[in-house]
N, C-alpha and C positions, 0 to 999 in steps of 0.2 A: 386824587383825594385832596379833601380841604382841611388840614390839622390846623387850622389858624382861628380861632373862636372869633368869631364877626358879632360886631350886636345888629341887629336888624333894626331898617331905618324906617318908622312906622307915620313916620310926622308930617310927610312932605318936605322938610327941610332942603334947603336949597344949598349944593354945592358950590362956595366960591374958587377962584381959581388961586386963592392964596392955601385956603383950607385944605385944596386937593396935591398940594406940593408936600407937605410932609407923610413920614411914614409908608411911599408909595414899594411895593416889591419891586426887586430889580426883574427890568426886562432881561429875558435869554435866550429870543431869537436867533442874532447873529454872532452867538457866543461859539467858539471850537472847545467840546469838552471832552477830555481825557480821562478815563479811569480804570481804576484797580482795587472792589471796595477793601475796604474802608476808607480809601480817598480816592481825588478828584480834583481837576484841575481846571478852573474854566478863565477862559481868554479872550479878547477879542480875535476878530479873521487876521489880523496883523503878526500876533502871537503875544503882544504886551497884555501883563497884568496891571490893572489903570485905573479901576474905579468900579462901581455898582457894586454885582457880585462874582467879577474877579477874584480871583484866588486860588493857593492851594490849601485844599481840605483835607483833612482828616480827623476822621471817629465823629463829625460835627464839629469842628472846630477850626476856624480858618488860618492855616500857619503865616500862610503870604498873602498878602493882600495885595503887596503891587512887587511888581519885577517886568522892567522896563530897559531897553537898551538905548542910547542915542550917539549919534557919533557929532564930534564937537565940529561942529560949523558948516553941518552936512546935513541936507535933509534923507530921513529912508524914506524911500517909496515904496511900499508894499505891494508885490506883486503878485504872488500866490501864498494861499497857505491852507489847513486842512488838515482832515485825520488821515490818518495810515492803521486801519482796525477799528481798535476801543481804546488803546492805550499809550499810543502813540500818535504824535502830530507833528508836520513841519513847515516853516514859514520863511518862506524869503524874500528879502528885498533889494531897491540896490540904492549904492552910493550914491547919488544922483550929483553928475559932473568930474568925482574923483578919478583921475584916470584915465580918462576917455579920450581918446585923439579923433575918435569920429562919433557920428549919433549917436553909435551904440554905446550900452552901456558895459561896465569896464571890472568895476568893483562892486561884489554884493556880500551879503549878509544873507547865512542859511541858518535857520533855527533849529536847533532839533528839540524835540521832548518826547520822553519817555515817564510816567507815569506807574509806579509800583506800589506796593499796599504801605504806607507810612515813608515812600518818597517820591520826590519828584527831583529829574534828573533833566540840566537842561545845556545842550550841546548850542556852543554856538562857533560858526564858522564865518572866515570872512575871506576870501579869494579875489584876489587879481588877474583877470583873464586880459588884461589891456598891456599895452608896451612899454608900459613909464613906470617908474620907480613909486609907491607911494608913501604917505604916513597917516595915519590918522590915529585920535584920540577915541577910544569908545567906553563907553562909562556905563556901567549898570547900577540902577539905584532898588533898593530893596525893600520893603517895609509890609509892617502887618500890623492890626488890629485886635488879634486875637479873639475875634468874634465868635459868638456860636453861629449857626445854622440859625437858628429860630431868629436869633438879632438881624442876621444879613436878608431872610427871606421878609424880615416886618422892613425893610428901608431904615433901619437906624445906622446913626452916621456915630463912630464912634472914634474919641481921640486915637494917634498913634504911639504902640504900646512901644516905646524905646528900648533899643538891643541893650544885653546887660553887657560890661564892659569885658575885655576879654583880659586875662593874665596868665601869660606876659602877652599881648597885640600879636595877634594873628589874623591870620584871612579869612577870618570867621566872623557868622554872628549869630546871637542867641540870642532867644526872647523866650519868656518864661512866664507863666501866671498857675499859679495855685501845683495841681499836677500834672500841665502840660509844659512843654519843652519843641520848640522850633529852633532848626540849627542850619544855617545856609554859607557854605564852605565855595571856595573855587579852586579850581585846578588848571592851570600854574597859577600861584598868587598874583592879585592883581598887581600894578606898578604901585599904584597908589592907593592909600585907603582912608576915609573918612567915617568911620564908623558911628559916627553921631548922626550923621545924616544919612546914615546909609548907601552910602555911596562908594563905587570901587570903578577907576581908571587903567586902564591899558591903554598901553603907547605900544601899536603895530607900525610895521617895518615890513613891506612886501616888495622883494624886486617883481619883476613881469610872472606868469604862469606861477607864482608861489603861494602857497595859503597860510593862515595860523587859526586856534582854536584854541576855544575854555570850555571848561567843565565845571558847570553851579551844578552843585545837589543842596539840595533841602531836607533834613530828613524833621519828621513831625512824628511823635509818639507819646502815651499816656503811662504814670510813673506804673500805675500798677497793671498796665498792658489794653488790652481792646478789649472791648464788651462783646463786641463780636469780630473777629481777626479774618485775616484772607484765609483760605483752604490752602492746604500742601499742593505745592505744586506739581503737577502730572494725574491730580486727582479728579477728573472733569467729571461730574456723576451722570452724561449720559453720552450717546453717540453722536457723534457729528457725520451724518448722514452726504454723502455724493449727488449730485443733483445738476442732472442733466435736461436741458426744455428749449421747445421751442423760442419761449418767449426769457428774455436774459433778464427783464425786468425781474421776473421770479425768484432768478438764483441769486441776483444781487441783495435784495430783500432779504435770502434769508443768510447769506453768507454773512451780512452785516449785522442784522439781528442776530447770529449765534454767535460772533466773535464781544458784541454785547452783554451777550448772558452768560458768555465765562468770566465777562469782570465786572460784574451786579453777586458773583456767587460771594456768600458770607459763610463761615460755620460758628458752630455751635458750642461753647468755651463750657459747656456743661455735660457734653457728650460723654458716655461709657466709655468710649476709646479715642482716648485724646490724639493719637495717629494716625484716625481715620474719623475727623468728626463728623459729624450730621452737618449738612449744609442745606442751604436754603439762598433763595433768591431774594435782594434787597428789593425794594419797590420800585426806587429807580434817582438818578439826579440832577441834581446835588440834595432838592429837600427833603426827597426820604430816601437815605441813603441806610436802611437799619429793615428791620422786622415789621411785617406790617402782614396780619394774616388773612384778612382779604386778596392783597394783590398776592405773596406771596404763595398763596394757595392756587387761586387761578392760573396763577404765572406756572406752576408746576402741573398740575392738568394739562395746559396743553401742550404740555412738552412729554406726555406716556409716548407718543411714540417712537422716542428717543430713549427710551428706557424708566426705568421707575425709579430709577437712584434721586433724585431731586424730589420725587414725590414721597421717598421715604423719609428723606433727610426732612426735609418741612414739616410731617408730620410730625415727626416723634421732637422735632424741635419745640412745635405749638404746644404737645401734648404734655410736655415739662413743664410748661405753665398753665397749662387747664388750671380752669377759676377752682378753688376748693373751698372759700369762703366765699361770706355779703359782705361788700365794702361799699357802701355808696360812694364814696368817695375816687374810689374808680371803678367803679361800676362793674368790679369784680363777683361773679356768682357762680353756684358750683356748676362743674359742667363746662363753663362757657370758656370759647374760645377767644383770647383776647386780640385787640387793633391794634396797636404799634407797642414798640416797644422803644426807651431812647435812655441813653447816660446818665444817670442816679446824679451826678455830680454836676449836670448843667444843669440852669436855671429854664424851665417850658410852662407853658400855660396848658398843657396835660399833664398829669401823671407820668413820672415813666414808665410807668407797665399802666397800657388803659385797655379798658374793654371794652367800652363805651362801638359796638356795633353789633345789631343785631344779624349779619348775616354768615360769618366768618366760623358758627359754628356750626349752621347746615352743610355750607360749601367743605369746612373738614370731613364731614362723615364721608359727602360725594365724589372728595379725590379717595379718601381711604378704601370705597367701593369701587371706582374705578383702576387706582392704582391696582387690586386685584387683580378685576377683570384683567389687565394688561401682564399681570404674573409677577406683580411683589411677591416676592418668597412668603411660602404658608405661614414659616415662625415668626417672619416681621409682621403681617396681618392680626395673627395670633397674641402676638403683643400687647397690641395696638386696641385691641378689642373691649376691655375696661372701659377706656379714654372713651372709645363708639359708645359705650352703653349710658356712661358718664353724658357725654354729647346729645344720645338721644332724650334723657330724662329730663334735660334743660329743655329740650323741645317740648317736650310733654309741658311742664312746670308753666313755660311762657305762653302756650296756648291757651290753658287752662285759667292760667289766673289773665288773661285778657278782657275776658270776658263774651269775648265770641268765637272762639277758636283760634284765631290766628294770633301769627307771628309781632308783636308789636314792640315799637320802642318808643322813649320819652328821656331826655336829660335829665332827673330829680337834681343835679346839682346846681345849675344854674352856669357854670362854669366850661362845663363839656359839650359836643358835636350836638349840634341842635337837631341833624339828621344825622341818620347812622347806619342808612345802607353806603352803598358807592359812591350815589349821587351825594355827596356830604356836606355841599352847602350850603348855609343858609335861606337860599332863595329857589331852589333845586324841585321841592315838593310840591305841586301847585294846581289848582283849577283850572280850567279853561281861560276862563273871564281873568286871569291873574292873579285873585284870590294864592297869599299861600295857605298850606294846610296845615292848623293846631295838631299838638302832637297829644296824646298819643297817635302814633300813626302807623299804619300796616303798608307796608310796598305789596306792588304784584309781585312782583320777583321773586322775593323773599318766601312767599307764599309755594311759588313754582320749585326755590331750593329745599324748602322743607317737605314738599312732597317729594322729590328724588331723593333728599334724605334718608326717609322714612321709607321709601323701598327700597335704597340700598342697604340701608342698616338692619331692613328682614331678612335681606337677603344672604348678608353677613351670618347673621344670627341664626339661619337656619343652615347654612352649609358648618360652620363650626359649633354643629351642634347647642347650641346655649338660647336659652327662652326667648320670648315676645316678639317671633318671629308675624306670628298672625295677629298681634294686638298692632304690631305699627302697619300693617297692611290695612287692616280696618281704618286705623288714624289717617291715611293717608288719601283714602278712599272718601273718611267723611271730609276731609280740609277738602279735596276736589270739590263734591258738594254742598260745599259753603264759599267756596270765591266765586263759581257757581252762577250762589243764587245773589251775592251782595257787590261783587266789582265790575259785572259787566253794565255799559252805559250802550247810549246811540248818538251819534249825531247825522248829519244829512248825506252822511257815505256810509252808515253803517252803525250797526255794534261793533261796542269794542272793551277792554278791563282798562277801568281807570288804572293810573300810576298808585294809586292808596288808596285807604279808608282816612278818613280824617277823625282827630278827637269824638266826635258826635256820629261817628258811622257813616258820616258819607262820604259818596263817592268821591277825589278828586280828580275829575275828569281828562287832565291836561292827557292829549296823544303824545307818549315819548317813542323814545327808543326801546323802551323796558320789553314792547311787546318781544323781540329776539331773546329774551330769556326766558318766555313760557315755555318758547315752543322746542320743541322735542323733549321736555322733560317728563313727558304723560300727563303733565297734568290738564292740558287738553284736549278733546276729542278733532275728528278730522275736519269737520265742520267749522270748528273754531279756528282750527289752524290753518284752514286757508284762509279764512276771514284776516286773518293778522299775517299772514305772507301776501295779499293784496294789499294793509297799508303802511306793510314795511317797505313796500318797492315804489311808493307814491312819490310823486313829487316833494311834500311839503317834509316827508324824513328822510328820503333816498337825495342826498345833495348830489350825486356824482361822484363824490371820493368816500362814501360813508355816511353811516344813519348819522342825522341831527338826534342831538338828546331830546330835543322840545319841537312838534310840528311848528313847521314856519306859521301856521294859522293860528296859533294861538298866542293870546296876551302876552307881552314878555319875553316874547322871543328876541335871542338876540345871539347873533352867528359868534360871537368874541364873548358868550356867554360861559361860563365854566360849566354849569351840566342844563344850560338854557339855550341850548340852541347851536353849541360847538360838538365837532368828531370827536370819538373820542375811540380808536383802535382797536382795543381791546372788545369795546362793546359789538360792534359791527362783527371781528369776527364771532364771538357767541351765537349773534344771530345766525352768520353764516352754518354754524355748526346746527344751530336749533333748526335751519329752514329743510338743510342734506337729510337731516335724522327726521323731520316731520315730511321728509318725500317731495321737496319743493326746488330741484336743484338751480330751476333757472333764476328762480330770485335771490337763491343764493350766490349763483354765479357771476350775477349783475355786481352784486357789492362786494364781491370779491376783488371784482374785476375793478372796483373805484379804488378799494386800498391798495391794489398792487399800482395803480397810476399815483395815488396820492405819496407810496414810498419814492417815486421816483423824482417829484418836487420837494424832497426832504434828504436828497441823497442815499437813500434808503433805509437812512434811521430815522423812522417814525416817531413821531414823540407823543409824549404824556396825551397830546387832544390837538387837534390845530379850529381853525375858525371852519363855521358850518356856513361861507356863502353858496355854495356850490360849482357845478362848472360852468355854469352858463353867465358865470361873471368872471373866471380864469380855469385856466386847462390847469392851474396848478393851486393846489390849496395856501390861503392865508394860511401862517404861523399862526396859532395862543403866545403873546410873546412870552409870558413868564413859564409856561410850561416846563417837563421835566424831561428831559432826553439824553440820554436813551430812560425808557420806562420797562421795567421787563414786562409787564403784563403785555403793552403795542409791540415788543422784541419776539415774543413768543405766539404774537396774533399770527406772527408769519407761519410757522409749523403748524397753528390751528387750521391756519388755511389753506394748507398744503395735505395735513390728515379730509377736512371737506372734499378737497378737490380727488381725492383718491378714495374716497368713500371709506373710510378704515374702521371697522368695526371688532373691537377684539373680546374672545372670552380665552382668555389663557387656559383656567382651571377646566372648561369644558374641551379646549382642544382643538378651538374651530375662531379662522379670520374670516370676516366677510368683507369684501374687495368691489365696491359700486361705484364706479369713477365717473357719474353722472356729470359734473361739472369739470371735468378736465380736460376736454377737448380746446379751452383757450391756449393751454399750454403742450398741447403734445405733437409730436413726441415728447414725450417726460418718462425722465427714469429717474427710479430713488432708491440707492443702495447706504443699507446700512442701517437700515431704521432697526427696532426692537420688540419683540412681545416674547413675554415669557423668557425672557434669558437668551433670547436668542434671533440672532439674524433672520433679516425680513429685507427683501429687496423685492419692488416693483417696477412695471412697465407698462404704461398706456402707449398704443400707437396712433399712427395719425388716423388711422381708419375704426379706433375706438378697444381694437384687443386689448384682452389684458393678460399680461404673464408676472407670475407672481413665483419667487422662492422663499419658501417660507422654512424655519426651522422642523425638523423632524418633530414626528406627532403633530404639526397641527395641521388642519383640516382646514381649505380653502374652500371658500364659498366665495362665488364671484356672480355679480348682479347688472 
């Protein structure tokens, strides 16, 4: 996603290279990032904090900006460094010359970090493994900005905010603005201390085979506490599933991605039970490190297989803010599910609570229909069901007043997301010929979510008895009917649904990636969805590692594009899931098979998007450098593509799993214990000659395909 209001450049104007130096976002390709939200640590591969957007985070708010070691009149040379998880990282270097009676090297430096919700904890060790006595000076210097988020992802450079003095001098420092508080302590105090310049010296003394070590903590907190705080610990809201395969690419992918998505989890500081709050999945970091109900809805989707605790928590989180008034101002309306949410007391060019997305209220009804199916408890459902009806009426409301049926969005404020499905930015919507498209504007997609909407929410409504179970099946039926007859185009491969409708009703034609979210939604017939499982697996979307957002054949393409031409994980698995459920496994199993190579050029944490050149210019995909990683929505593509490849199809309330493992012969043998439906244990087994043995919890009914 793009929360950064862009103006659009309509002029021709010409980029100089003085003009293109300020304001640029920091790159965070080769950055090592640690967390635990509500904070986050990010570093170079060395382990110094040094400049761009370095730092340690928390609630949005940068504590450290820089924390750096050096040792006086010694160069380090960095030799390894890396994660250990999500939350932990370590980095070592060595003395280079100290010590040493032969080539080798003799004396080194080992970093450790540790990363917890409001600290950061940083171990550092220095060991002498050589024969000679030594000394050195090592000096850590400290400092922050106290930036926000929003400041550090625009590239502003901002003075250094000075420690406030201590009394009486201790081995501390603090910085302090308005109601935040950074405090960075060491253990044992340093020898010497400079606290104006932030600076702290040890003088080490190692005879041969002896080490010494410090303890820097940080701790960062807000006076009147988090907006939204870590979860209790031991309370993971779903399973962490065993997973055995042929292929280890697989398990690494997703051991990494879930160790991930336990520290992306946020809750909910407005929860009924404040000992067990509602939780939910951050979008991802450092830039949206908060509420965001697009990603965090999807992100919980495709984690039902692991249980529905995350798909509860999210819900009833969103649902505490269902829009109840018209605000234009943030685009608040009743019904509607809102887009991010951020800190009342930072300065943002959104609103804190914005709404401004039109798709984040179909995709709620969809997890609240599926979480069912999977066996969210009847009362939680039951709950939840106002909010649905609430949810469905805004659907009605925005169809209706569009003037053609469909789904549409427009900014009225001038201020807010120019586009407001996923693709969010400004240059994202587009014609073929590169034309972008005037808004109002209608997504396919969008179109695709509010038909499975609208039959999940019948479906709802007719099993807990309560009205308009056959009015939204009708609605559903005629919106089919009308994308229909108005979004499908040709060109010389074919029909196919433009990406929108533009202000004026036309089509814009540009081939994306979107086609992977028609399909399996129903709002398709079989004919169309092969048509669009033929040009998802084409050269010009199918790069090797994942669908391109934007066919390479059209205007404007461009692989380091944000939704023009770059991967983006999360999308590709959808498709993967739309292609399994519309009956198409082997094109699903192609682009399964590019994400599980593309986790493995990213160490297996995928991020926010990477570049779309494909493989036939590297076996391993370009980084997006500014991107977000971990992202939970790419975190959680991994268990989407793990339910695809095992065909999982659940109806809890009806009492029956259906088990079609059409595409999992790249990895099998594969065994998955531990998964979830209906409150209870589900372990599966593909072999390598394609059986399948399934232990599913009592009462339910296995259907195997």
């Amino acid at each position: 996603m793009d929360t950064t209001v862009k103006p659009q450049d309509t002029n021709g104007s010409v980029t100089t290279a003085a003009s293109a130096v300020a304001g640029l976002q920091p790159f965070l390709h080769d950055a090592v990032v640690t967390l635990h939200s509500p904070s986050l640590v990010i570093s170079r591969a060395d382990g110094q904090l040094s400049g761009g957007a370095d730092g340690f985070y928390h609630g949005d708010r940068r504590a450290l900006a820089e924390l750096t070691v050096a040792a006086e009149g010694i160069a380090l040379a960095p030799v390894r460094g890396g994660l250990r998880g999500a939350d932990r990282a370590g980095f070592r270097s060595v003395l280079r010359g100290l010590g040493e009676s032969t080539p080798d090297p003799a004396v080194a430096l080992h970093r450790r970090r540790h990363t917890a919700a409001g600290r950061l904890e940083e171990t550092l060790e220095v060991t002498n493994a050589g024969i000679r006595h030594i000394r050195v000076r090592l000096t850590v210097t400290a400092g922050t900005d106290l930036a926000t988020m929003e400041q550090v992802k625009s590239g502003r450079v901002l003075e250094p905010a000075p420690p406030r003095p201590a009394d009486p001098p201790a081995a501390a420092l603090t910085w302090t603005d308005g109601d935040f508080t950074a405090r960075l302590t060491s253990v044992p105090a340093p020898d010497e201390l400079r606290p104006a310049e932030g600076r702290w010296s040890y003088d080490i003394d190692l005879a041969p085979g002896t080490a010494w070590s410090a303890t820097l903590t940080c701790t960062a907190a807000y006076a009147d506490g988090d907006q939204f705080p870590a979860p209790p610990e031991g309370r993971l809201p779903w399973s962490v599933p065993e997973v055995t395969s042929a292929d280890r690419g697989l398990v690494r992918w997703l051991e990494q991605s879930l160790a991930d998505l336990d520290r992306l989890r946020l809750a909910d500081g407005r929860s009924a039970d404040p000992d067990r709050p509602d939780q939910f999945l951050a979008a991802g970091a450092p830039w949206f490190l908060t509420l965001f109900g697009r990603d965090s809805l999807w992100a919980a989707r495709m984690l039902l297989p692991l249980g529905t605790g995350i798909a509860g928590g999210t819900l009833r989180t969103l649902a505490r803010r269902q829009g109840a008034v018209s605000d234009p101002a943030t685009e608040e309306q009743p019904g509607k599910i809102l887009h991010e949410v951020r800190r009342g007391t930072l300065a943002h060019s959104l609103p804190p609570v914005y709404y401004g997305t039109v798709d984040a209220t179909p995709l709620w009804l969809t997890l609240l229909h599926d979480a069912w199916r999977w066996g969210l408890p009847t009362h939680e459902v039951e709950q939840l069901l106002p909010h649905a009806e609430a949810a469905l009426a805004w659907m009605r409301e925005q169809a209706r007043g569009s003037g053609d049926g469909f789904l549409k969005y427009v900014d009225q404020t001038g201020k807010g997301l120019a586009n407001q499905g996923w693709k969010d930015s400004t240059d994202s919507i587009r014609h073929r010929d590169g034309r972008l498209a005037a808004a109002p504007i209608a997504l396919c997609e969008v179109q695709a979510y509010a038909y499975e909407a609208a039959l999940g929410g019948a479906a709802l409504l007719r099993e807990f008895g309560r009205a308009g179970a056959d009015e939204w099946e009708e609605w559903a039926a005629g919106l089919a009917d009308r994308f229909r007859a108005r979004f499908w185009v040709e060109d010389a491969r074919g029909p196919y649904p433009a990406v929108a409708l533009d202000r004026d009703g036309d089509p814009a034609d540009a081939a994306t990636s979107g086609f992977g979210h028609l399909l399996g939604t129903g709002l398709l017939n079989a004919e169309e969805s092969a048509l669009l499982a033929a040009r998802l697996t084409g050269p010009d979307l199918d790069a090797g590692h994942g669908l391109r957002t934007l066919s390479s054949d059209s205007v404007g393409f461009n692989p380091f594009g944000y939704h023009t031409g770059s991967i983006w994980p999360h999308d590709t698995a959808i498709a993967v899931q739309g292609l399994v459920r519309a009956g198409f496994p082997d094109a699903a199993g192609s682009l399964a098979q590019g994400l599980l190579t593309a986790s493995a050029g990213f160490e297996a944490r995928l991020p926010e998007l990477f570049a779309g050149h494909g493989t036939g210019e590297s076996a391993h995909p370009a980084p997006y450098p500014a991107s977000c990683r971990p992202q939970a929505w790419a975190a959680a593509a991994s268990v989407s593509v793990l339910r695809s490849a095992l065909g999982l199809e659940a109806d809890a309330p009806g009492g029956t799993l259906t088990v079609a493992p059409a595409l999992a012969s790249a990895f099998t043998p594969l065994t998955v214990t531990g998964l979830r439906i209906g409150g209870g244990r589900l372990d599966v087994t593909v072999t390598g000659d394609g059986g399948v043995e399934v232990v599913a919890p009592e009462g339910v009914r296995v259907v195997t395909r």
